[in-house]
Backbone as CSV, one residue per row, in Angstrom:
resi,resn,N_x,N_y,N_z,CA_x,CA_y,CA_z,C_x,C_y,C_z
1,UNK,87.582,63.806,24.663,86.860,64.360,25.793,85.565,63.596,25.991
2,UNK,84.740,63.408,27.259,84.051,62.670,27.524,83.026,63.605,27.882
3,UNK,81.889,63.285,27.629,80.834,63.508,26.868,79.587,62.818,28.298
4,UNK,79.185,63.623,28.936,78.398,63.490,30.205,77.062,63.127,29.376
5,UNK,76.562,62.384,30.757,74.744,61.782,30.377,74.082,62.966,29.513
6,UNK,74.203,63.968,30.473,73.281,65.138,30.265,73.217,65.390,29.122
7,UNK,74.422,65.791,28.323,74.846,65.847,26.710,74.540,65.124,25.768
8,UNK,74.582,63.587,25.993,74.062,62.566,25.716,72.614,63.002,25.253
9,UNK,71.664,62.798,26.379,70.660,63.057,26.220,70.199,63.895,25.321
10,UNK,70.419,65.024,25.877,69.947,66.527,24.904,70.834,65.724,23.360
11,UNK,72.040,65.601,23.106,71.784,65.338,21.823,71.344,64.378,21.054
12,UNK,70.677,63.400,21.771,69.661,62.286,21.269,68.569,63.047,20.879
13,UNK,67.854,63.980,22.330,66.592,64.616,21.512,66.893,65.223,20.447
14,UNK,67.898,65.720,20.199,68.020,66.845,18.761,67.834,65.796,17.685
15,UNK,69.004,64.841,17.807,68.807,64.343,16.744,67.556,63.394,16.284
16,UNK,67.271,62.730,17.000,65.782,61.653,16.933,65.060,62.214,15.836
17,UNK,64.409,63.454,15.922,63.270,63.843,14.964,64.058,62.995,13.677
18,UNK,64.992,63.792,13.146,65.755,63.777,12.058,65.655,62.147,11.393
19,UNK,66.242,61.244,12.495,66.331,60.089,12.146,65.056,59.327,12.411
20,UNK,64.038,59.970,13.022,62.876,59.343,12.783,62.715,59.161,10.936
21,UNK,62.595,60.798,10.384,62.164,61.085,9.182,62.834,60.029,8.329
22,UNK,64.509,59.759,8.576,65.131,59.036,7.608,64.656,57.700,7.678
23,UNK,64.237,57.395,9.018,63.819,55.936,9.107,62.548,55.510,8.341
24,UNK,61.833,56.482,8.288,60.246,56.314,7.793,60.102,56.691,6.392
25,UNK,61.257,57.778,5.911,60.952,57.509,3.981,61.753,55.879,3.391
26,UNK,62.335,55.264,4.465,62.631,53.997,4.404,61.680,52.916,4.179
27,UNK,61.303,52.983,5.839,60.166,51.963,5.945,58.506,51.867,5.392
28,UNK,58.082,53.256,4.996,56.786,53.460,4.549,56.540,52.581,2.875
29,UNK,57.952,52.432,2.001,57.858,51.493,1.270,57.722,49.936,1.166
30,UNK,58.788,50.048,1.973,58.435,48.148,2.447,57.095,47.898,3.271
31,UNK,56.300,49.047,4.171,55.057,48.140,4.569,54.391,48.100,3.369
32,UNK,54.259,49.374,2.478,53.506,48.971,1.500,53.303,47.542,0.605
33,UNK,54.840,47.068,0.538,55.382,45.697,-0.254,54.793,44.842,0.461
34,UNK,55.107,44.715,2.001,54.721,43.707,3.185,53.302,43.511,2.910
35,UNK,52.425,44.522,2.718,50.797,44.822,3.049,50.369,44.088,1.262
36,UNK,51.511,44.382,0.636,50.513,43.819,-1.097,51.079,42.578,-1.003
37,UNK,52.144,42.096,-0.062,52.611,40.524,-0.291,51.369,39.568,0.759
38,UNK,50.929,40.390,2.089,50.214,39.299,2.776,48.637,39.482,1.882
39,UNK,48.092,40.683,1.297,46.854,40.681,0.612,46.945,39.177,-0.349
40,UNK,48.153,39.039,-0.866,48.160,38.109,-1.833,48.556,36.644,-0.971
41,UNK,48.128,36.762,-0.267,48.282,35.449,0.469,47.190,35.064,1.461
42,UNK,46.149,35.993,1.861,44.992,36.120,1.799,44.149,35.483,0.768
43,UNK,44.260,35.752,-0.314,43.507,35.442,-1.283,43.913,34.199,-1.825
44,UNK,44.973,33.637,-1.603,45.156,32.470,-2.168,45.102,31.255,-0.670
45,UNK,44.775,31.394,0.616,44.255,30.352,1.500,43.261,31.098,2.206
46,UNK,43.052,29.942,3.020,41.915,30.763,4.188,42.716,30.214,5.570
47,UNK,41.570,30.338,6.007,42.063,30.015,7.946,42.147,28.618,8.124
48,UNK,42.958,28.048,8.777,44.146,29.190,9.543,45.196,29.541,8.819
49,UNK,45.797,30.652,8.556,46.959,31.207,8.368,48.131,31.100,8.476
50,UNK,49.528,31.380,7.919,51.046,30.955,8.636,50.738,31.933,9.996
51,UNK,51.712,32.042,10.528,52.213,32.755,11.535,52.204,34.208,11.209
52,UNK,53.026,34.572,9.872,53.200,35.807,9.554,52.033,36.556,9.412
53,UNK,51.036,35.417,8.123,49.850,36.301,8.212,48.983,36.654,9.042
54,UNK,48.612,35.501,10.202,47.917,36.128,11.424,48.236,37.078,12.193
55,UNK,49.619,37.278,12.207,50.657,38.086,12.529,50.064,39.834,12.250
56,UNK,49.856,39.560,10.853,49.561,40.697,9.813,48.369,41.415,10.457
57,UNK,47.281,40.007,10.164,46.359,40.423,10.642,45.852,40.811,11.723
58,UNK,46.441,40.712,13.135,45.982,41.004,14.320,46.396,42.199,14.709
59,UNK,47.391,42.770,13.765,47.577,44.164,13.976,47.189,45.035,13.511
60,UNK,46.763,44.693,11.882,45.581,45.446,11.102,44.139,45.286,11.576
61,UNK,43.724,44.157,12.110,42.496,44.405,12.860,41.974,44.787,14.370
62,UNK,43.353,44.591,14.693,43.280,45.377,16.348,42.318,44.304,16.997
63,UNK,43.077,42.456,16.764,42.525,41.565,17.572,43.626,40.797,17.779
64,UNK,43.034,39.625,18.636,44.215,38.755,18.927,43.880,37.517,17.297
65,UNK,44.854,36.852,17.426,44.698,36.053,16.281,43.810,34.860,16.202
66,UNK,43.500,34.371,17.520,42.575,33.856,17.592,41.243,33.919,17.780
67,UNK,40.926,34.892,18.156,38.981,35.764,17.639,39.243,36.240,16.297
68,UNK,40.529,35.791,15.168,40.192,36.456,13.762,39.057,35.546,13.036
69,UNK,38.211,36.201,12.392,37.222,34.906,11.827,36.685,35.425,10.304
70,UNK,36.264,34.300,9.737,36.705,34.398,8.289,35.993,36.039,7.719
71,UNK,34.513,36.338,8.178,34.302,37.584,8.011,34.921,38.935,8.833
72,UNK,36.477,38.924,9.589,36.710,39.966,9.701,37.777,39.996,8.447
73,UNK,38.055,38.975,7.688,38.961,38.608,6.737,38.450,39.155,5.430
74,UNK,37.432,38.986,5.287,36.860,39.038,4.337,36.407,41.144,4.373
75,UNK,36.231,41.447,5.237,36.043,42.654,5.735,36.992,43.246,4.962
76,UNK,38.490,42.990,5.660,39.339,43.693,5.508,40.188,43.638,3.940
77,UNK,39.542,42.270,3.207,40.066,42.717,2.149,38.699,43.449,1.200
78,UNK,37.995,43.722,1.041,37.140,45.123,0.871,37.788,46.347,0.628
């Protein structure tokens, strides 16, 4: 039997919460891993950065990657 938008929908909202939760006792470990692997890569160069780590950083500092400068670096590992 076929299964209209409407149904669809409504049972996406039901389920979402649910699979939010499963998604996030997932992922809340690996940022942690992600966040202690770029700290350690921080500390062993300076600027400029790979890709990944500017990457890292422009989202933990809420800049673009190019206004990052060595004291917001230095900030953030504090």
């Amino acid at each position: 039997m076929k299964m209209s938008v409407k149904q669809r929908r409504a049972r996406r909202r039901i389920d979402q919460p649910a699979t939010a939760l499963r998604n996030r006792n997932r992922k809340d470990p690996e940022r942690a891993r992600r966040d202690s692997r770029m700290v350690q890569k921080l500390r062993a160069g300076k600027l400029p950065y790979t890709q990944t780590v500017m990457s890292w950083l422009s989202a933990k500092l809420d800049k673009k990657a190019s206004k990052i400068t060595p004291d917001d670096v230095k900030a953030l590992m504090e």
